[in-house]
N, C-alpha and C positions, 0 to 999 in steps of 0.2 A: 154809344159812339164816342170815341175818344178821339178829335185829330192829334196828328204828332208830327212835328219839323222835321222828323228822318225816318228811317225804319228801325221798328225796334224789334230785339230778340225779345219775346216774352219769356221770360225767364222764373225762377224760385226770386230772386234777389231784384230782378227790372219790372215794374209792373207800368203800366199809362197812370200818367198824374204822378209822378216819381222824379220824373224828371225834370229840368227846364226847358222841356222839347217835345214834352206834351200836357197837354190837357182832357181834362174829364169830368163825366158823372159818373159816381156811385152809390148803389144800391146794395146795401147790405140786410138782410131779412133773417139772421143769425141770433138769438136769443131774443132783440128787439131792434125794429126798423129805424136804419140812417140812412138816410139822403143826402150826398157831401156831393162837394164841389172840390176837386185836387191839381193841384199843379206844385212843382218843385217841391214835392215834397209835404207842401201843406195845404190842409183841409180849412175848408169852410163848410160847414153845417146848414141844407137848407132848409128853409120853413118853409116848403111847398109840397104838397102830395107828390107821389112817385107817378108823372104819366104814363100810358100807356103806350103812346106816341107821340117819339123825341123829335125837334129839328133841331140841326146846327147851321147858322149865317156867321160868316165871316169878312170882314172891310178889312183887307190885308192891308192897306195903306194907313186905316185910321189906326189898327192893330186892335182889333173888336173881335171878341169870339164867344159868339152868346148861343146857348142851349136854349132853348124854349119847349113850352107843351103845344105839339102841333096842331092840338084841336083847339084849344082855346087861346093861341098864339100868347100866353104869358110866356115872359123872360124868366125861365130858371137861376141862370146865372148870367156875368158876360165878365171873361177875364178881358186882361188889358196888357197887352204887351207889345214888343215891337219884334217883327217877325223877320227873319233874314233867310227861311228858306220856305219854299211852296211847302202846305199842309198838306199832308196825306190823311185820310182816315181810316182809322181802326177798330176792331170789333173785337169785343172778347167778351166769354160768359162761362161764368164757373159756376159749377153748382157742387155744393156740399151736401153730401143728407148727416142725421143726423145718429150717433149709433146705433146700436140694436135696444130696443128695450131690455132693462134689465127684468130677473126673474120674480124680483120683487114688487115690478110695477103693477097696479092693476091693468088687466086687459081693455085694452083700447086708449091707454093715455100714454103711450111714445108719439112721437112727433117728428117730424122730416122735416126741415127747412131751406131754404136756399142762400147763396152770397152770388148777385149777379150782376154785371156791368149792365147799362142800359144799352142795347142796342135798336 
């Protein structure tokens, strides 16, 4: 779940967390798992397992935008910014697999992985 101060075209080139008008988590599971924290462009890396189930609380006035794991209410992250328009929330989830085995592999060690927003 990514909120964003406008709506965005997702694009090849516009992704959530790219801009300064949205925020995010992501989960990448593409040769080895990252856990990031994204806005304007830059990453923060977190040290916390990937939960299963995300919440988002927001204090528009303090300018507070914290993710949490909603089963054990820890704070994933919380950006800090000053916000000038209502948040909307966003959802997006890509999945990659992984090619075809080659000919050369032995049988049964190809792999399929994913790259997924949390939603």
């Amino acid at each position: 779940m990514s909120p964003t101060a406008k709506r965005l075209a997702l694009g090849r080139f516009e992704q959530l967390g790219k801009t300064a008008a949205s925020w995010c988590l992501h989960v990448n599971n593409w040769l080895q798992v990252s856990f990031t924290a994204k806005h304007a462009n830059k990453v923060k890396v977190l040290d916390a397992p990937v939960p299963d189930c995300l919440g988002v609380h927001c204090d528009f006035h303090q300018g507070l935008l914290s993710f949490y794991n909603a089963r054990t209410k820890q704070v994933l992250h919380t950006f800090k910014a000053k916000f000038t328009q209502p948040l909307l929330p966003a959802f997006t989830e890509r999945v990659v697999l992984a090619p075809p085995a080659s000919p050369h592999c032995p049988s049964g060690s190809a792999t399929s992985s994913s790259n997924t927003s949390l939603t």
